[in-house]
C-alpha positions in Angstrom: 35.0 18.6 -28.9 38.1 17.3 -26.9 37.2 14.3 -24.5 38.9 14.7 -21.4 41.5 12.3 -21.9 42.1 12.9 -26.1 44.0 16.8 -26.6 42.5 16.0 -30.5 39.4 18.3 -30.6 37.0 17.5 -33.5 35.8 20.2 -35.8 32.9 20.8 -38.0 33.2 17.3 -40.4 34.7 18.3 -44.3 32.4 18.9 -46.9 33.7 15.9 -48.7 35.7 12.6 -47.9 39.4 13.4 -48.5 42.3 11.4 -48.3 45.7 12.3 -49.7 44.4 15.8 -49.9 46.9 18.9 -50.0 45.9 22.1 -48.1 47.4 25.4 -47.4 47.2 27.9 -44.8 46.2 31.2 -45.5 46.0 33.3 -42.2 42.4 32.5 -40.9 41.7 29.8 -43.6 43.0 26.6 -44.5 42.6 25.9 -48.2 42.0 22.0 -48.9 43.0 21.7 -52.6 41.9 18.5 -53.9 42.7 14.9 -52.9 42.9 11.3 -54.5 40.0 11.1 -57.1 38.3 14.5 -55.4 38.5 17.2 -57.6 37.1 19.7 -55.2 38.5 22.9 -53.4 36.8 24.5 -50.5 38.2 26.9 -47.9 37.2 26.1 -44.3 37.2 29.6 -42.1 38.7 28.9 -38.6 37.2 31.7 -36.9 33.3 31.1 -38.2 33.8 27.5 -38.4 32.2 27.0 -42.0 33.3 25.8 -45.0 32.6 27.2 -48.1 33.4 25.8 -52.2 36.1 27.8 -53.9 36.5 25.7 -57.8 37.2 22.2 -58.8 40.3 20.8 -61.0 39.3 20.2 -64.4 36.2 17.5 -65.1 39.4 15.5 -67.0 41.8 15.1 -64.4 41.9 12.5 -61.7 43.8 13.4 -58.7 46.3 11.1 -57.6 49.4 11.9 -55.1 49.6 15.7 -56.3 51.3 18.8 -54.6 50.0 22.1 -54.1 52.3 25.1 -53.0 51.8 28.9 -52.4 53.9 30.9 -54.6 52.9 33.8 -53.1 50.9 35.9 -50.5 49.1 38.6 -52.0 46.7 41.5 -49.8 43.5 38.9 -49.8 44.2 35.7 -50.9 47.5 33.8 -52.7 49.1 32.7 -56.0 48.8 28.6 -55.2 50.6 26.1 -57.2 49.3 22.4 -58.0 51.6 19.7 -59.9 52.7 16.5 -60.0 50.2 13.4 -59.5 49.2 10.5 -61.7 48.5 13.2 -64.5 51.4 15.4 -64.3 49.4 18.7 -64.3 51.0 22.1 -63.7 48.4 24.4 -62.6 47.9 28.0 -61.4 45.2 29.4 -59.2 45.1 33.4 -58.1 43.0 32.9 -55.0 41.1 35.9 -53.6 39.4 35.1 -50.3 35.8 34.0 -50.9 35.1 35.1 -47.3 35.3 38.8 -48.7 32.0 40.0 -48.9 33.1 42.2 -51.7 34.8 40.0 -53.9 33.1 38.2 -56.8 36.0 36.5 -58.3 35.3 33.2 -60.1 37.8 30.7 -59.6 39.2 28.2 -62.0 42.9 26.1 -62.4 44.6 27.6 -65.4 47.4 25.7 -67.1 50.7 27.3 -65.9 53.0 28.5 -68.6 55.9 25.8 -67.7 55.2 22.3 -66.7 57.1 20.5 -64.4 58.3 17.0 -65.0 59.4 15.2 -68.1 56.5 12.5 -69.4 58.6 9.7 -68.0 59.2 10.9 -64.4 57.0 9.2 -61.6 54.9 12.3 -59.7 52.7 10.0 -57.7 52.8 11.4 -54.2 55.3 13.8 -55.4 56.1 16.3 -51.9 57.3 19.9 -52.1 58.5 22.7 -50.4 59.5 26.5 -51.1 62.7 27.7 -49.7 65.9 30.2 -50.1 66.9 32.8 -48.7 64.0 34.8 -50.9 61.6 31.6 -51.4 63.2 31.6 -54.9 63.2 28.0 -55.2 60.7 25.4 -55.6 62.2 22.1 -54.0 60.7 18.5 -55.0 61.6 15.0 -54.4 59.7 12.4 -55.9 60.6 8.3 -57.2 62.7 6.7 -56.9 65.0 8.7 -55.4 65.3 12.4 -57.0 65.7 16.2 -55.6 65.1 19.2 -57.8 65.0 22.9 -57.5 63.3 24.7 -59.7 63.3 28.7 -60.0 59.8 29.5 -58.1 58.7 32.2 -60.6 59.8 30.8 -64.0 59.7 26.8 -62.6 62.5 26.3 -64.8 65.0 24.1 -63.5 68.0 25.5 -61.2 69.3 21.7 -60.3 69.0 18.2 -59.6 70.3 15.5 -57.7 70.1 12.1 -56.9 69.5 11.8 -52.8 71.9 9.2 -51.3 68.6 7.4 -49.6 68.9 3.6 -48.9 65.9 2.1 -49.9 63.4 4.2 -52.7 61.0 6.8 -51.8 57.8 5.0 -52.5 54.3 6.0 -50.8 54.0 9.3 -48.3 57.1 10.7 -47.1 57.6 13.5 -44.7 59.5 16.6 -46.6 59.8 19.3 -44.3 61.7 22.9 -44.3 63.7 23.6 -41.4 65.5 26.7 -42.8 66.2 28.6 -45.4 67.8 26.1 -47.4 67.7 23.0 -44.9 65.4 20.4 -45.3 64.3 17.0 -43.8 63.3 13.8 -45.2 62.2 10.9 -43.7 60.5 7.8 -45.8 60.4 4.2 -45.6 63.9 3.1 -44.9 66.6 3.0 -41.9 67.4 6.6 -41.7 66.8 9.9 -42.7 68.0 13.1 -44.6 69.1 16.2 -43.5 69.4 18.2 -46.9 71.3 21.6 -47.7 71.6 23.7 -50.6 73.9 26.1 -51.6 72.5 28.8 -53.6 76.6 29.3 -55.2 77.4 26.1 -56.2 74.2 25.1 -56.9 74.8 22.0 -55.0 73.2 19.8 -52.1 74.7 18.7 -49.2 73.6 15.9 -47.0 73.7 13.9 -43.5 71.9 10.6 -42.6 70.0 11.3 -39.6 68.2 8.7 -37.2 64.8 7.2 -37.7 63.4 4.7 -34.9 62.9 1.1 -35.5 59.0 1.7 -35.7 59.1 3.6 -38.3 61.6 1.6 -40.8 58.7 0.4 -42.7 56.4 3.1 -42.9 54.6 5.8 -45.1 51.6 8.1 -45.8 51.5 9.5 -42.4 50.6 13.2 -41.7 53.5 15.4 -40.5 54.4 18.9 -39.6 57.6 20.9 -38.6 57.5 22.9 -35.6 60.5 25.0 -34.1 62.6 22.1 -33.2 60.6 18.8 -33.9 59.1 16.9 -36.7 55.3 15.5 -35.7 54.1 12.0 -37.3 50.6 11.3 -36.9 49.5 7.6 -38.1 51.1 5.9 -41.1 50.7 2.6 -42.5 52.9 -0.1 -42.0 53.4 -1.9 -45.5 55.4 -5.2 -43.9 52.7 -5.6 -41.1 50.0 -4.3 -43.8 48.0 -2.5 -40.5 47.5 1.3 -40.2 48.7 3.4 -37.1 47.3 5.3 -34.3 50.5 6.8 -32.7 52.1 9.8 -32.5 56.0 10.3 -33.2 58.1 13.5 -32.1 61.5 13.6 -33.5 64.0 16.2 -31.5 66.3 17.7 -33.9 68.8 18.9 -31.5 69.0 15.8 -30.1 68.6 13.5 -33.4 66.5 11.3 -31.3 62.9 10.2 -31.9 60.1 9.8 -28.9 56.7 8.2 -29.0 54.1 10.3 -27.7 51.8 8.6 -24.9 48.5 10.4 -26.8 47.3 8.5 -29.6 45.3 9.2 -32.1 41.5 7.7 -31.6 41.5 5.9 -34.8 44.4 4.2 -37.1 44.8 6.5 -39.7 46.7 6.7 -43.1 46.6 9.2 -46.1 46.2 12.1 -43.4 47.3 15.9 -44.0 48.6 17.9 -41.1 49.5 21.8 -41.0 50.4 24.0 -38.4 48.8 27.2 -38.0 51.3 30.0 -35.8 48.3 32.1 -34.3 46.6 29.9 -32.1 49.8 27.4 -31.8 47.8 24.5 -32.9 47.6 21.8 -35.5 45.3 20.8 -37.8 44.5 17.0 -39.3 42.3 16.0 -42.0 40.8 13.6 -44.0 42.6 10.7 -44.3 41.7 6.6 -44.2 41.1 5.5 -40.9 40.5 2.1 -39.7 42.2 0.7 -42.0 39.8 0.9 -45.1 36.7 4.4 -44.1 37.4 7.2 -46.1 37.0 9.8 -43.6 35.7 13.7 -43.4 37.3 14.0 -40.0 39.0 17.7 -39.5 41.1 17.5 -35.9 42.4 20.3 -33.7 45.8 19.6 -31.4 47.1 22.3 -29.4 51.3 22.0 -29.4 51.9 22.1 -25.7 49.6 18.8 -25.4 51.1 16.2 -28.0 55.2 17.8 -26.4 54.0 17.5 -23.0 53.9 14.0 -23.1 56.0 11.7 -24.6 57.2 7.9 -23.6 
């Protein structure tokens, strides 16, 4: 439950620590898909409040800084995608709900018919997106400094660029849609990225945006893009070596960042945040808090409280 002076209510704890985890929304369920060296997949149902164990990544594979997408919605469940990582995997899962009394589907990762990557590409903490104007792409970014877009059904490559970012992208950065075929990017360095691309020329477009002083030197926070503002929750500060409790709110009309006067209870690193439309909240999990706890945390944060008030 919410104190009365924290707007982050806390859930039913995860089944498992998590940190650097991936998860997906899928109407009433958010689908955590793995995180660093925890090869398990369970489905937590917002309405009933339970969790319940969907399949685990192969016994071989050791997660490490992968990404998991959703190709596609289907009636009761999704096609999901999971690549990149230490490993390099490309894998596949059909998801049917496990909430539907009548299904008795047995999950499992299959290998997908193309892999992503070529064996000398760094997919550690690897962060993707779909977008076009018919989700048709799969975008990526990933070390030192690359953008691709792949075709979302075949995952054959479409294009690739090198992003004009000062500084590397090197831990956790935040790689958000905005539209259609805009995207943001923020990471460890002075500034940030608005990105386009045209489906014509097959091209991208770009425009350094701001990034406050506080944030110059840090990574693996948790993030989400709502409407008109991207949401950091906690990071870690690699020049001060400390972990963060504070919330940042960056307008997008404005191109101007704000501190939020919430924070969050504990410092926190290696989160994952996603924003659910139907009861206009977010959700945070897992994560490293404190600087060095592995944590099973699951948070709630209605919108209107962490916009309401900022410094």
């Amino acid at each position: 439950m919410a104190d009365d002076h924290s707007p982050f209510e806390q859930l039913h704890q995860l089944p498992n620590q998590y940190y650097q985890a991936q998860c997906v929304l899928l109407q009433d369920e958010l689908l955590i898909l793995g995180g660093r060296y925890n090869n398990n997949c369970y489905t937590y149902s917002i309405s009933q409040s339970r969790y319940k164990f969907i399949c685990s990544y192969p016994d071989q594979m050791s997660l490490w800084g992968h990404a998991v997408v959703k190709l596609k919605d289907k009636k009761k469940g999704a096609k999901l995608l999971s690549f990149g990582g230490m490993n390099k995997h490309t894998l596949i899962l059909d998801y049917e709900s496990v909430w539907n009394t009548k299904s008795k589907k047995n999950h499992s990762w299959a290998t997908a018919p193309q892999k992503i990557g070529d064996p000398t590409d760094d997919l550690r903490n690897v962060r993707a997106l779909i977008g076009g104007t018919n989700d048709q792409f799969l975008f990526y970014i990933y070390a030192p400094k690359h953008i691709v877009a792949l075709d979302s059904k075949s995952l054959k490559m479409v294009a690739s660029d090198i992003l004009p970012f000062d500084g590397k992208i090197s831990g956790g950065n935040c790689f958000v849609k905005a539209k259609q075929n805009k995207m943001l990017l923020f990471g460890n360095t002075n500034h940030g990225l608005a990105i386009t691309y045209n489906e014509q020329t097959k091209t991208f477009q770009y425009q350094k945006l701001a990034l406050c002083f506080d944030l110059w030197h840090v990574w693996d926070y948790a993030y989400v893009y709502v409407g008109n503002f991207v949401i950091l929750f906690g990071g870690y500060d690699y020049v001060d070596g400390l972990s963060l409790n504070k919330v940042h709110i960056y307008n997008i009309k404005q191109n101007r960042w704000k501190q939020s006067s919430h924070k969050l209870s504990m410092a926190m690193k290696f989160s994952f945040a996603i924003f659910r439309e139907h009861d206009v909240c977010i959700y945070i999990m897992g994560g490293v808090v404190d600087g060095y706890q592995e944590s099973r945390q699951l948070l709630k944060l209605p919108l209107r409280k962490i916009l309401e008030r900022v410094l």
